[in-house]
N, C-alpha and C positions, 0 to 999 in steps of 0.2 A: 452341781457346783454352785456356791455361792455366791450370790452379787455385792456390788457395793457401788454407793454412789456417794460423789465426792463435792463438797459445795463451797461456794467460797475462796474457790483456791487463789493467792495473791496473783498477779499478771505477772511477778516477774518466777516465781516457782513453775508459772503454767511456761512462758517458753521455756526457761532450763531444762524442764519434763522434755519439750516438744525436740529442745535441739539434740539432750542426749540421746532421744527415741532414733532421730535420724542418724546421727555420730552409729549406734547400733545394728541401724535396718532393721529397727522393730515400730513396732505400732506403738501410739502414746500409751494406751492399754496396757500391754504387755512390754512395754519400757517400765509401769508403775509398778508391772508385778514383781520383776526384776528386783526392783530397787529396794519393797518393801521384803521380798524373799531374803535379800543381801542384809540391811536391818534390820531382822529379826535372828539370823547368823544359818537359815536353808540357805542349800546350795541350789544352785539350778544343773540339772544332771542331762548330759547331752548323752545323746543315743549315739555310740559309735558307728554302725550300719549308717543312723541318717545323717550325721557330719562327713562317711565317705561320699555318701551316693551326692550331699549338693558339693563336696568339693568337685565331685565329677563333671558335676553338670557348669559350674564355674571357671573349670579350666575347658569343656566342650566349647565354650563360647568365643575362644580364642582362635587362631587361624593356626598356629603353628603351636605345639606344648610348651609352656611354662615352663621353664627352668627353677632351679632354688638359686639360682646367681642372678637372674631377671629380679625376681620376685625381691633380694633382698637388698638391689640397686634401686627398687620403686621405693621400698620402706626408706633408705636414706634421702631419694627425693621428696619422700611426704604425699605418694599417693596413693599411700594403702592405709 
């Protein structure tokens, strides 16, 4: 795979990078690969198998199951 290194980047581009990595739960890294995949018009192609297995382990972390009536009372509060 190929590298690249990035120089000069303005301060206020480097946080916007840094806050949409975290908005994500991606790494700045792979928040840029994102972004430039998305501008150039790739898609980023999610593994069905590995979207179930971490929802699995996402909802294992709860004490009681998740509901879809929980989950879309959080999204109206704004903590999802």
């Amino acid at each position: 795979m190929a590298s690249i290194t990035l120089k000069n980047i303005p301060a206020d581009l480097h946080r916007e990078l840094k806050k949409r990595a975290e908005e994500h739960h991606r790494s700045l890294n792979r928040e840029i690969l994102a972004t430039l995949k998305a501008a150039t018009g790739g898609t980023i192609r999610l593994d069905p198998t590995k979207l179930e297995e971490s929802i699995r382990q996402a909802r294992s972390l709860f004490r009681h199951p998740v509901t879809a009536r929980e989950i879309d009372r959080w999204k109206r509060q704004g903590r999802l």
